[in-house]
Structures are given as C-alpha cells and as structure tokens.
LUMVO-859805 format. One record per residue: chain; residue number from 1; y, x, z of N, C-alpha, C in turn. Coordinates in nm, 3 decimals. Layout:
N
  chaine  num       nY       nX       nZ      caY      caX      caZ       cY       cX       cZ
       A  NUM        Y        X        Z        Y        X        Z        Y        X        Z
...
***
This chain:
239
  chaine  num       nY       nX       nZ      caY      caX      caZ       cY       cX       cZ
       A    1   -1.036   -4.228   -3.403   -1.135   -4.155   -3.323   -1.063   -4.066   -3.222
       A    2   -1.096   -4.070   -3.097   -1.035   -3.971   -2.975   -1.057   -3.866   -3.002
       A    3   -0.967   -3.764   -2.940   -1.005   -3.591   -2.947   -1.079   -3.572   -2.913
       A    4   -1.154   -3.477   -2.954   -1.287   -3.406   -2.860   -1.195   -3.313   -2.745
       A    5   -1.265   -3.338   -2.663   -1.161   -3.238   -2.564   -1.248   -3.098   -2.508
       A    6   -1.333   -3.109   -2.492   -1.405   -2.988   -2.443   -1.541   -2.969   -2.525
       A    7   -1.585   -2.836   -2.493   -1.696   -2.791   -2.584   -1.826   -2.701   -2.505
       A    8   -1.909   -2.686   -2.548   -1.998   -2.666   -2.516   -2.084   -2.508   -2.578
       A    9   -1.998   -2.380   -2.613   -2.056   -2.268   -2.652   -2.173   -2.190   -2.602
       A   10   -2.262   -2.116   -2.699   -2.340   -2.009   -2.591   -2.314   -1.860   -2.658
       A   11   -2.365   -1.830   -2.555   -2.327   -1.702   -2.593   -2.459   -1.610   -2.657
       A   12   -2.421   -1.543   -2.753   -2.518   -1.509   -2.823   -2.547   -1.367   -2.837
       A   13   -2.431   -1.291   -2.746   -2.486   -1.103   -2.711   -2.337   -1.099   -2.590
       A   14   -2.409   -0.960   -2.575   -2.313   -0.918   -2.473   -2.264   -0.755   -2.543
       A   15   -2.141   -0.746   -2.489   -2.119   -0.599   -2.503   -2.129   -0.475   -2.376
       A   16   -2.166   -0.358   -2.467   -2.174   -0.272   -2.336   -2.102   -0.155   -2.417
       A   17   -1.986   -0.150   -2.306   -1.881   -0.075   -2.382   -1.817    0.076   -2.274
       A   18   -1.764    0.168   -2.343   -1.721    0.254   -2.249   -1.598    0.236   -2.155
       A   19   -1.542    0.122   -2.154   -1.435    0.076   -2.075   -1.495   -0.005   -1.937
       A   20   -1.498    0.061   -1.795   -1.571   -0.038   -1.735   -1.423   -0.108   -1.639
       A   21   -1.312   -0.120   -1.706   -1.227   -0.194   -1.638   -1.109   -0.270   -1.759
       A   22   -1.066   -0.336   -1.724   -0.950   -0.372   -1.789   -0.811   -0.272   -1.806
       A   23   -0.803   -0.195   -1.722   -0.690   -0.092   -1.728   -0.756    0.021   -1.835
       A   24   -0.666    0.080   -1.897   -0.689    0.151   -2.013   -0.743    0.101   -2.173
       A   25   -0.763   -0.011   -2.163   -0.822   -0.086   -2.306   -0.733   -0.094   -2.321
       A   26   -0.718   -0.041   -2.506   -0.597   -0.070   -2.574   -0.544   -0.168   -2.650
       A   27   -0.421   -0.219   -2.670   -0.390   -0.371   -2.669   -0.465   -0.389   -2.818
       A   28   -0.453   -0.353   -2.895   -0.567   -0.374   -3.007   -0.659   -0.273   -3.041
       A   29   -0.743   -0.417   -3.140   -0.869   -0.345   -3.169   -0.848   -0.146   -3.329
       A   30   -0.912   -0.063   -3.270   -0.891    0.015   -3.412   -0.780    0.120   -3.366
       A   31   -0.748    0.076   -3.229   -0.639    0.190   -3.226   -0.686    0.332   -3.189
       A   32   -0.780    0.334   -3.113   -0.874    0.415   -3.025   -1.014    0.395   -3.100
       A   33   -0.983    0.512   -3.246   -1.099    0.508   -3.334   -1.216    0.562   -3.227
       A   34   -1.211    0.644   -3.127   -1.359    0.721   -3.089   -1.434    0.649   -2.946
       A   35   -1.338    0.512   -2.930   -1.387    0.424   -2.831   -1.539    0.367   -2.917
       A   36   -1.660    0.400   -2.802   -1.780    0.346   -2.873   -1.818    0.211   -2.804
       A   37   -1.895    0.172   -2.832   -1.942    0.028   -2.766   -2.098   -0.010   -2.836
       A   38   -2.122   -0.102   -2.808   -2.265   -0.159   -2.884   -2.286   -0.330   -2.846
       A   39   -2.284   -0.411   -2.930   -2.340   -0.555   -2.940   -2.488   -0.560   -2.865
       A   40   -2.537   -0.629   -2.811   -2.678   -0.639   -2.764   -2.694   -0.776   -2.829
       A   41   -2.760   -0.819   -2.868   -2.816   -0.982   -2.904   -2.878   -1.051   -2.818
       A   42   -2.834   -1.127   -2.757   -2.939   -1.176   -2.674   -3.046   -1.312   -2.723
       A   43   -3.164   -1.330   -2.707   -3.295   -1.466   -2.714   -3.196   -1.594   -2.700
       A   44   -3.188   -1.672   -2.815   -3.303   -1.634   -2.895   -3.210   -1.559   -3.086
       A   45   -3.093   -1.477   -3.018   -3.064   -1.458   -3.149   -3.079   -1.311   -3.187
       A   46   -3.198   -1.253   -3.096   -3.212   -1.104   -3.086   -3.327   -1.071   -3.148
       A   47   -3.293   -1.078   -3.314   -3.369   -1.105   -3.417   -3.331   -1.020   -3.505
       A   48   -3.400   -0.924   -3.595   -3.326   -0.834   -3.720   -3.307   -0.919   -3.846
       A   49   -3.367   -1.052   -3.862   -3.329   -1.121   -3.985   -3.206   -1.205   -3.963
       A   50   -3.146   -1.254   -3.856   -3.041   -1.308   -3.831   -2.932   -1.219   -3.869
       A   51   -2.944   -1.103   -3.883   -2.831   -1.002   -3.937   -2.854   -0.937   -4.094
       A   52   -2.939   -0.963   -4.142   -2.975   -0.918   -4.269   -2.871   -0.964   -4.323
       A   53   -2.855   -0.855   -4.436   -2.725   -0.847   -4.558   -2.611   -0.806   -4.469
       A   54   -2.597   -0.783   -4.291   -2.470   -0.780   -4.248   -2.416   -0.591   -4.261
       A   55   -2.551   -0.510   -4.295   -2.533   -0.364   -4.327   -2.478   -0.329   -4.449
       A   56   -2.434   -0.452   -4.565   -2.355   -0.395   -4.674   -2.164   -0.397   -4.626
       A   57   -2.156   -0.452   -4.489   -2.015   -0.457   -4.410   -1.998   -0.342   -4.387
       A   58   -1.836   -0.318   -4.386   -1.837   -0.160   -4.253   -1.760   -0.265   -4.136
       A   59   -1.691   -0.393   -4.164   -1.640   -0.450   -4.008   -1.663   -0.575   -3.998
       A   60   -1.680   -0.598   -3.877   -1.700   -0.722   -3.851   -1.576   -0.783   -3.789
       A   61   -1.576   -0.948   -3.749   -1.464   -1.014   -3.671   -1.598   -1.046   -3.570
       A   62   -1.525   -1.000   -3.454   -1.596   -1.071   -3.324   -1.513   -1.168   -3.258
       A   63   -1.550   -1.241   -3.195   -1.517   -1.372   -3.130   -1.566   -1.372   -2.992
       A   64   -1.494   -1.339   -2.879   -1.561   -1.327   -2.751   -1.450   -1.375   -2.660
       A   65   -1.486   -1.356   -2.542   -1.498   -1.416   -2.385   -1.357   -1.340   -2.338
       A   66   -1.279   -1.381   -2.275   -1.202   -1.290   -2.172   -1.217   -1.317   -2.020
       A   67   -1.377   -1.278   -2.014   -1.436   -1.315   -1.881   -1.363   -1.262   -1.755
       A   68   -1.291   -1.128   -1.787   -1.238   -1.106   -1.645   -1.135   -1.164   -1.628
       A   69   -1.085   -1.229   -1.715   -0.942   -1.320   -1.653   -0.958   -1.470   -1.620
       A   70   -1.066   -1.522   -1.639   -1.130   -1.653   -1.626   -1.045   -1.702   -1.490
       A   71   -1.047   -1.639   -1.393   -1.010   -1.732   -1.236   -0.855   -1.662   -1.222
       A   72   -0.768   -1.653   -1.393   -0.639   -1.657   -1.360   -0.579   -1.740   -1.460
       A   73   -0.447   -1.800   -1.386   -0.392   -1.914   -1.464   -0.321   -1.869   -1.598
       A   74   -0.323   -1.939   -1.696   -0.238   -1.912   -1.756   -0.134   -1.952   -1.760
       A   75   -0.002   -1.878   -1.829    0.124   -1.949   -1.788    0.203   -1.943   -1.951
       A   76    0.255   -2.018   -2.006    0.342   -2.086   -2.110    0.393   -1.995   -2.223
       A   77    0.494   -1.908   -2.134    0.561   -1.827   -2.191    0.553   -1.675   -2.090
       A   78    0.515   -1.568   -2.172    0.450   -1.422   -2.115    0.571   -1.339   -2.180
       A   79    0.548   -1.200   -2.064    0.651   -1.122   -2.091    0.526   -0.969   -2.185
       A   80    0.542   -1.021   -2.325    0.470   -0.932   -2.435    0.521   -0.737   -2.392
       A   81    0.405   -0.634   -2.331    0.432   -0.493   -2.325    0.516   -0.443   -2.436
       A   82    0.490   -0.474   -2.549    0.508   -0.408   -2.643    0.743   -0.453   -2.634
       A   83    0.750   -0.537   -2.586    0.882   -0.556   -2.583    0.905   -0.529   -2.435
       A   84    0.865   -0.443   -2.369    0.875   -0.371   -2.246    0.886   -0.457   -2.121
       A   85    0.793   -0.558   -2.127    0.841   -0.672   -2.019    0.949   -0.759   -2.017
       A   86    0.992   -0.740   -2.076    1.168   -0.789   -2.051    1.241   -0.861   -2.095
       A   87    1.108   -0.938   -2.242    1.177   -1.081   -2.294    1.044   -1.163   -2.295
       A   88    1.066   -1.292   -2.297    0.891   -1.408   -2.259    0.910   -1.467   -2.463
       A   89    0.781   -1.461   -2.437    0.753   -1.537   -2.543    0.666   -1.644   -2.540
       A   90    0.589   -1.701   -2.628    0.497   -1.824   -2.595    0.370   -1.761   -2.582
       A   91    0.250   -1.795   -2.512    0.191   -1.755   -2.516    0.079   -1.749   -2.681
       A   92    0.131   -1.833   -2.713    0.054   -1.888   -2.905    0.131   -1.787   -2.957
       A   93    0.218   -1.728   -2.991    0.299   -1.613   -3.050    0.287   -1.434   -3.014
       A   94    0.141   -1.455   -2.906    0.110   -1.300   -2.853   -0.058   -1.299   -2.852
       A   95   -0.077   -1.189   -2.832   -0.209   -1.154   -2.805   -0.256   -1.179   -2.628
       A   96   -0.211   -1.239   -2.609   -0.214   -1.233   -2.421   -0.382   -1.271   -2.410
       A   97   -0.454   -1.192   -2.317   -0.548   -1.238   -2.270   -0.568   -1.373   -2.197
       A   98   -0.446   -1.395   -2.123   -0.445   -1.503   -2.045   -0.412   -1.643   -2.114
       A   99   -0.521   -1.736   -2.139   -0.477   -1.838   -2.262   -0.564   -1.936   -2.209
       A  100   -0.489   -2.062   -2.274   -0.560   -2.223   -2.236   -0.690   -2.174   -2.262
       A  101   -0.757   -2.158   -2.313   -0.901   -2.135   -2.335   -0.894   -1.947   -2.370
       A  102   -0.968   -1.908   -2.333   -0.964   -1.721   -2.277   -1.040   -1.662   -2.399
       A  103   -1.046   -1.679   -2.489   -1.115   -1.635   -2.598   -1.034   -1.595   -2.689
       A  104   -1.088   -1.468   -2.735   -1.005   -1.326   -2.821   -1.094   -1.290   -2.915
       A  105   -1.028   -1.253   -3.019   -1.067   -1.236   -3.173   -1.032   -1.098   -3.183
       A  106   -1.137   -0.994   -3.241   -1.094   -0.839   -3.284   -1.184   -0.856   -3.384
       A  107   -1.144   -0.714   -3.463   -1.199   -0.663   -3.604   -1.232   -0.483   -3.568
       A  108   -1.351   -0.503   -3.588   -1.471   -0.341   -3.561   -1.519   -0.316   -3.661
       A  109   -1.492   -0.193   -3.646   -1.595   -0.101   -3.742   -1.773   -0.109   -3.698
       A  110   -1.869   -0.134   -3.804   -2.007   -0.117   -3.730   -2.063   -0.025   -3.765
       A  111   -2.190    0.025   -3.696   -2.245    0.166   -3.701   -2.424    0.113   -3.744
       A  112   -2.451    0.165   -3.676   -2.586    0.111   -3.733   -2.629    0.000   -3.677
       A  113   -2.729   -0.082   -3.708   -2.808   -0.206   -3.630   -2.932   -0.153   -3.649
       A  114   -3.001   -0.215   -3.549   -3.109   -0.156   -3.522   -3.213   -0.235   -3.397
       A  115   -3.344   -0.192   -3.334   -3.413   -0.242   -3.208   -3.469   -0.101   -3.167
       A  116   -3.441   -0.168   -3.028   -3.485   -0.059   -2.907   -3.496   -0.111   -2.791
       A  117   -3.640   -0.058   -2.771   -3.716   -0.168   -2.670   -3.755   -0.307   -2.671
       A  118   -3.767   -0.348   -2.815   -3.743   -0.511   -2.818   -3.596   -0.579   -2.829
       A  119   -3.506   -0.485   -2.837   -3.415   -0.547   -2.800   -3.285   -0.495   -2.915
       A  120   -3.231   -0.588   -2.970   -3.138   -0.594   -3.099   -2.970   -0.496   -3.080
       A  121   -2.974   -0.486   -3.135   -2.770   -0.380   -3.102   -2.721   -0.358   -3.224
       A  122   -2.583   -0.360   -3.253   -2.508   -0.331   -3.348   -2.421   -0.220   -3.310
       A  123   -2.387   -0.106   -3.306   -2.284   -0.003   -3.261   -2.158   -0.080   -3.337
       A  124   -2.059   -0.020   -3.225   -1.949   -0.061   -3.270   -1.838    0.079   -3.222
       A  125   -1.721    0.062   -3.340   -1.634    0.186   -3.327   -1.491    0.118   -3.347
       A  126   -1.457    0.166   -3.216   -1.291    0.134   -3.218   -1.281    0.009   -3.177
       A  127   -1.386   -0.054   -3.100   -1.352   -0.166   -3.017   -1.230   -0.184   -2.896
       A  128   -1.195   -0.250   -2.877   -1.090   -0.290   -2.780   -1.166   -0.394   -2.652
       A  129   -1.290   -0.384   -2.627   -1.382   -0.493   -2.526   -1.417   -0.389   -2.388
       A  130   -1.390   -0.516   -2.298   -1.441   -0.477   -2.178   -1.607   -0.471   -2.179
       A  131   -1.646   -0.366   -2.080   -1.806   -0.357   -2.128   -1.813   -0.489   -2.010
       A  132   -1.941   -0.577   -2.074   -1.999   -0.707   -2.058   -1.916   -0.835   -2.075
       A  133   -1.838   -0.785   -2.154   -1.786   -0.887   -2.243   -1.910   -1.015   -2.310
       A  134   -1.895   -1.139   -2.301   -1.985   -1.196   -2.396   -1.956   -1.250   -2.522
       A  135   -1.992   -1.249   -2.597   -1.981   -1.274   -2.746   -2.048   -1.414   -2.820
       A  136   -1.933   -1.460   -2.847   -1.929   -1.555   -2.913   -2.038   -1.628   -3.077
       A  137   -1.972   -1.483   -3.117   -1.969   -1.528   -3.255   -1.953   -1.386   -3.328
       A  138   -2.023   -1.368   -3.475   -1.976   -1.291   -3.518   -1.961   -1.305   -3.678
       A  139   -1.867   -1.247   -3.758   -1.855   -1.243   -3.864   -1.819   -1.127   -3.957
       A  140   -1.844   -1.155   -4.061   -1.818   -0.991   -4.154   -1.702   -1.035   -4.173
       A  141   -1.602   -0.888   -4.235   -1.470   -0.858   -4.255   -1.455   -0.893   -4.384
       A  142   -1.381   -0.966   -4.470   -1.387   -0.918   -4.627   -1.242   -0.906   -4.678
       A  143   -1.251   -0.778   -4.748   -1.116   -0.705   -4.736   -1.041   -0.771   -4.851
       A  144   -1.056   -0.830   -4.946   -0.999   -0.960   -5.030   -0.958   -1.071   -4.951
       A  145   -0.985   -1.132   -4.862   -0.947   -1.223   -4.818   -0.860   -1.185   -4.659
       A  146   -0.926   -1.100   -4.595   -0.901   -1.084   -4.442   -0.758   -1.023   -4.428
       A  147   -0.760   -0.917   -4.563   -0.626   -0.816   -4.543   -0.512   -0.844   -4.664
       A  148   -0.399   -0.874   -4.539   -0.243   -0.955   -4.674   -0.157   -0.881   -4.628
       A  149   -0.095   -0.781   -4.735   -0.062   -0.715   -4.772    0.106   -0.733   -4.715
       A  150    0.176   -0.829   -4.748    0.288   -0.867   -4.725    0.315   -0.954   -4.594
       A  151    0.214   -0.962   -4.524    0.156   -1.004   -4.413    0.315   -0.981   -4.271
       A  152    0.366   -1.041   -4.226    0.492   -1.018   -4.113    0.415   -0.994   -4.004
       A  153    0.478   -0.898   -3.927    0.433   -0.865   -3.807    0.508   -0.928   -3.692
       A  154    0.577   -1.009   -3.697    0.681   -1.043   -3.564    0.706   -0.960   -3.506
       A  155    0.712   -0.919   -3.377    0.769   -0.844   -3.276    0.719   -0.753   -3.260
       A  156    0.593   -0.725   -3.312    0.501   -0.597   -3.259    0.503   -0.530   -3.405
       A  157    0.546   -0.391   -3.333    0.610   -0.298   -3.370    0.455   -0.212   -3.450
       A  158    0.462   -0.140   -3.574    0.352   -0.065   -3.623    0.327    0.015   -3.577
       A  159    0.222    0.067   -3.566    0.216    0.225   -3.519    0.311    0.303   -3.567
       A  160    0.332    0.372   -3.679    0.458    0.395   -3.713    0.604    0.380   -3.672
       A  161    0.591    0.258   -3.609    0.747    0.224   -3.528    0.715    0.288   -3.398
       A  162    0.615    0.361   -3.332    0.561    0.315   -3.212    0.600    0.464   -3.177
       A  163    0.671    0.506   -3.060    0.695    0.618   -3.009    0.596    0.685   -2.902
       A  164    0.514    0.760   -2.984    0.398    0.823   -2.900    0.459    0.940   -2.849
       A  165    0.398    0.986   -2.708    0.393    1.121   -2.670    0.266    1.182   -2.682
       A  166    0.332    1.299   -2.697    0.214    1.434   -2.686    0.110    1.398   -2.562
       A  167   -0.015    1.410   -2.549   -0.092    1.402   -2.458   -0.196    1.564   -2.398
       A  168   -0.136    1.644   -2.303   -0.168    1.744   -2.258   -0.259    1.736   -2.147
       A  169   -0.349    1.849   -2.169   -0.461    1.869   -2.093   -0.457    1.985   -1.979
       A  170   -0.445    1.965   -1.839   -0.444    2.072   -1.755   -0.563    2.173   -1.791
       A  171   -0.582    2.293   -1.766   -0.700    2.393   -1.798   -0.827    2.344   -1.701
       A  172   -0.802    2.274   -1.563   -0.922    2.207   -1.509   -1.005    2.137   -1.615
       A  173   -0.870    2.007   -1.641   -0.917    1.922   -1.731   -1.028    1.949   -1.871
       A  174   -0.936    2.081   -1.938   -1.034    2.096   -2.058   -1.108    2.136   -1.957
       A  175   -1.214    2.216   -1.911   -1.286    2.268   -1.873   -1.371    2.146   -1.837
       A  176   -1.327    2.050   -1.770   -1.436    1.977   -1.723   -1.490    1.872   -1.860
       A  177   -1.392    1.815   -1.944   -1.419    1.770   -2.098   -1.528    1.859   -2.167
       A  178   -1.493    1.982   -2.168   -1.591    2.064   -2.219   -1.751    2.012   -2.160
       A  179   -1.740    2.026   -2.024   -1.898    2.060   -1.969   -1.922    1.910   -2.002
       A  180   -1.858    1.814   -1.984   -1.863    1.658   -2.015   -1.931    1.611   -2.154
       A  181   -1.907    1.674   -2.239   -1.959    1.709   -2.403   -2.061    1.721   -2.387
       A  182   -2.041    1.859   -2.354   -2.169    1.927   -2.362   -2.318    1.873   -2.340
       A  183   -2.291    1.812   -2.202   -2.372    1.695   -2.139   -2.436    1.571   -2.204
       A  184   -2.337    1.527   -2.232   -2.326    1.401   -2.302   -2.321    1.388   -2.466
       A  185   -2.294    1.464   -2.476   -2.260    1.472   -2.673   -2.191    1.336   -2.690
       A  186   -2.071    1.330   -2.607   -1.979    1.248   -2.659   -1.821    1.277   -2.663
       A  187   -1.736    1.264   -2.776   -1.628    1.311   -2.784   -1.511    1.287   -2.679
       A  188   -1.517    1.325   -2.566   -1.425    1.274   -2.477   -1.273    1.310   -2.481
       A  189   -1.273    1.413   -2.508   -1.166    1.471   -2.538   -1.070    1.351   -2.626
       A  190   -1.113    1.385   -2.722   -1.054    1.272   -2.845   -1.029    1.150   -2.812
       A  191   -1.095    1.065   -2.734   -1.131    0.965   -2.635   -1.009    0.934   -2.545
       A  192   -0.989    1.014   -2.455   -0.892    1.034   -2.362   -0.754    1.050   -2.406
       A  193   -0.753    1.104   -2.502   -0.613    1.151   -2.605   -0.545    1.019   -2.693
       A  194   -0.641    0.923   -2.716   -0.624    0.817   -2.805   -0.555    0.725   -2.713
       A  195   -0.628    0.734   -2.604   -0.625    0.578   -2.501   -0.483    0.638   -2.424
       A  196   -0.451    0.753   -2.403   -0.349    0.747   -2.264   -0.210    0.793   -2.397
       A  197   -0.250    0.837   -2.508   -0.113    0.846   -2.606   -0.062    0.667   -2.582
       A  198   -0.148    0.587   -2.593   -0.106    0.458   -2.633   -0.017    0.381   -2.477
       A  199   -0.024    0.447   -2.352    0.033    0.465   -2.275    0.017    0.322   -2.256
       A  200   -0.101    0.325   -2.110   -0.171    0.177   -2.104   -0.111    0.152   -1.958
       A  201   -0.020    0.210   -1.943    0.093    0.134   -1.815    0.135    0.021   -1.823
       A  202    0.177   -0.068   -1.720    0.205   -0.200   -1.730    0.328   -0.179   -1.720
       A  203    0.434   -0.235   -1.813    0.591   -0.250   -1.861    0.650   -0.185   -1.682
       A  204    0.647   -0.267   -1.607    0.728   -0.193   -1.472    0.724   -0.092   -1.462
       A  205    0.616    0.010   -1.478    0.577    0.153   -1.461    0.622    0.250   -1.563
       A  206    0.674    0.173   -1.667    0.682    0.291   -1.774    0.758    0.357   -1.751
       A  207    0.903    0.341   -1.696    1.009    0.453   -1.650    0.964    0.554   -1.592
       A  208    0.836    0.528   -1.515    0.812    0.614   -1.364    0.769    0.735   -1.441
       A  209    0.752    0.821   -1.395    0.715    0.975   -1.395    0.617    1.038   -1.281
       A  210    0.549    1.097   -1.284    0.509    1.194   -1.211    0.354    1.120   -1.101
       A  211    0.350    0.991   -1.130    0.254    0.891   -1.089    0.144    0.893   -1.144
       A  212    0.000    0.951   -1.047   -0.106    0.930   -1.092   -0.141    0.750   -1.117
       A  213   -0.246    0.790   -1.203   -0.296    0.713   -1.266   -0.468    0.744   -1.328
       A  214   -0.576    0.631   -1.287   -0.718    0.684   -1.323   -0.717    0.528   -1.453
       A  215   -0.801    0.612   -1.576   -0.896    0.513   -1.661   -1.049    0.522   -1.608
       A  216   -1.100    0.468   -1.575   -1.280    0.492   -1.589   -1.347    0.464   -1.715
       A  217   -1.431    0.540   -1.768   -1.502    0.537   -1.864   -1.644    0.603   -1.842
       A  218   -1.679    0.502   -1.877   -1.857    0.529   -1.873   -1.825    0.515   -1.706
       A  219   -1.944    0.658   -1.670   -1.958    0.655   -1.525   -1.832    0.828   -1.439
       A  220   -1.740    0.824   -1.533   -1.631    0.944   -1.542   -1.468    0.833   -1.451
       A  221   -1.428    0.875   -1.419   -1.257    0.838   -1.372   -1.157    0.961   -1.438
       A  222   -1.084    0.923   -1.527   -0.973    1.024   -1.582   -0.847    1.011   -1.511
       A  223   -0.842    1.058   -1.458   -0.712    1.113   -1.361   -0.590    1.171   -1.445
       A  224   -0.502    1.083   -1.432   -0.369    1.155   -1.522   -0.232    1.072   -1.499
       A  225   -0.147    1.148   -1.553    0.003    1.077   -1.524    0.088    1.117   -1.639
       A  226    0.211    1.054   -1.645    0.297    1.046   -1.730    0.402    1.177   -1.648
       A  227    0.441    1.256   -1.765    0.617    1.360   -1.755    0.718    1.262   -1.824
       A  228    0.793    1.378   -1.800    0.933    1.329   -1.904    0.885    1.299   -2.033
       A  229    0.805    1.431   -2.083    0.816    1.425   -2.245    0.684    1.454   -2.282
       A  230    0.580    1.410   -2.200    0.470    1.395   -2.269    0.328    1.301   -2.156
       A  231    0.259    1.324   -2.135    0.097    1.267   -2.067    0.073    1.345   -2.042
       A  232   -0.002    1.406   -1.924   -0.103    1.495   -1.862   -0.218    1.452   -1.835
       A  233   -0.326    1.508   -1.857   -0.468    1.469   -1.831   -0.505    1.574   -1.700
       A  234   -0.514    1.523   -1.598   -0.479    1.629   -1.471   -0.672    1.668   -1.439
       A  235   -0.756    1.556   -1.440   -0.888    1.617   -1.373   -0.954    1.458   -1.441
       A  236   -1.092    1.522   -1.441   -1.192    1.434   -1.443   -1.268    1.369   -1.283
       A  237   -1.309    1.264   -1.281   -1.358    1.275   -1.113   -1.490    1.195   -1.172
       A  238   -1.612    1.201   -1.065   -1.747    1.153   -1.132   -1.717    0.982   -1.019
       A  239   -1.755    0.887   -1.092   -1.742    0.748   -0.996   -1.849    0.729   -0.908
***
C-alpha cells in the first residue's frame, strides 16, 4: 500500500493569548508561569460535553499551528538559541518552529472551562502560543505516563544550568506597571520579569548591550534593554 502523503486537519479552537507577536514568547511552554491565554472552541466543537471529565486535569497537551511561519521555508539543519547560534543541528533534534509540516506540541496548565456568550474557553497558564494560534487537538496530561524521570535532555540546558540575570525596573517603569494593575488586575509586573529574565534575543544580539528592545503584550509595548549584568525594563508605551 502507498504512503499517504498529505492530510486533511480542522481546526477545532483558536487561541487568544497575551503575546501579540512572535518576539518575546518563550522557547517553552511553563517557563513564564503568569503568561495567561484562553482556548476558544470553535462550531461545531464549542460544546461543554465535549470536555466533560477534562476538569479532573490540571494540564493539558495541545497540538497546534505555527501559523506565523507558514510562508517560511524550512531548512534541514538550524542553528538551536539555546547553543548560542553557533552550532546547526537537525531540525528533528530541536524545537524549531520552522518544520516540514509547522505544527508544535506544548503542555499547559488549565484554569477554568466554562461559556460566555455562547461561546466555549478553557484558560490557560504558562502557555508559550502566539495569540490566534489555531488548535489542533487537545489532550489531558497524565503524570504516570507523560513524566520520565530519567528522561535525557540533549543539548538543552535545565533551568538550573541556565544563567539568568537580574531583571530591573526603571522608577517610570514601576510606576507605569503599577497604574497598569491597577487598571487591569493583571500581574504585569511578574509577567515582564519572567519573559525578558529568559532573554528572548536572537543568538546575534546577545553580546550587545545597551540596545532597546519592545515585547507587546496585550494592547501595552514593553520597552527595555539588556546591561552588562542585568535587564532593564525602561517604559511601558500604549500600541
């Protein structure tokens, strides 16, 4: 019997997440516990019995889209951040977005499920998704089977191995985080501290110093740059 060669998926929710770009998402899922997001379900699977029994989970495996890289090629062997640009590996041996078929696998924490407006959502915590991401597929976590213990990490280094800097806040900055809270009743602070410790520069840049740099989140631009010996969070700007 011949290969099947191509397939035919739909997509069954979308995400709407606080990342509205690819710059600043962190290379995995869980690293950036106070990153929020939410599943939407879309017709016809935007149903509360299609998820029943999925509230005795705290995580799920999602299965989604790497829609913004769709109209770029992929190429063989990639130069992996985490080894600072500077050695290629295969692309089957990394997490690269850019892949024969563009589809990426993470593991989330979920929050509540629920309807509003007619319309189905799962919260999600500590996602790693671009907001309007589409979604594949989803599955519960089960910590007997999912998590191995003796498990090799290849090349990518643990958090623990991982040399973080301090991440400092100019007095603008808090000040405007503050009124940002306040507003919003969302932890930004914490937010901002998670994502730019993990130092979401692309390998060429990391030497550099003193170079602004914006994340956008939500409808906010975080303005900040790298020192010698730590991150600055310089200003908030509204988009």
């Amino acid at each position: 019997m011949p290969p099947i060669n191509s397939f035919t998926l739909n997509t069954i929710g979308i995400v709407h997440s606080c990342y509205k770009e690819k710059f600043g998402i962190p290379r995995q899922p869980g690293l950036v516990t106070e990153a929020t997001a939410r599943l939407e379900l879309i017709p016809p699977y935007s149903r509360l019995d299609i998820l029943e029994g999925l509230d005795g989970f705290s995580h799920i495996w999602i299965q989604f889209v790497f829609h913004a890289c769709m109209t770029e090629n992929w190429k063989a062997k990639i130069r992996p951040p985490r080894l600072g640009g500077k050695i290629k590996m295969g692309v089957f041996a990394t997490r690269a977005t850019h892949r024969p078929n563009p589809i990426g696998l993470s593991v989330v924490k979920i929050g509540r499920i629920y309807q509003e407006d007619k319309k189905t959502f799962i919260d999600l915590h500590g996602a790693d998704l671009l907001d309007g991401t589409p979604v594949l597929d989803i599955k519960p976590y089960l910590p007997y089977a999912d998590s191995i213990a003796d498990a090799k990490g290849g090349f990518a280094p643990t958090p623990a191995q991982m040399q973080i800097k301090p991440v400092l806040f100019s007095e603008l900055a808090k000040a405007q985080c503050e009124t940002y809270q306040n507003l919003h009743k969302r932890e930004i602070t914490t937010l901002i501290k998670q994502i730019v410790e993990q130092d979401p520069r692309p390998s060429y840049l990391s030497e550099q110093v003193d170079r602004e740099h914006g994340i956008k989140l939500w409808d906010i631009n975080i303005k900040w740059c790298a020192r010698n010996d730590h991150f600055e969070i310089l200003r908030i700007e509204d988009e």
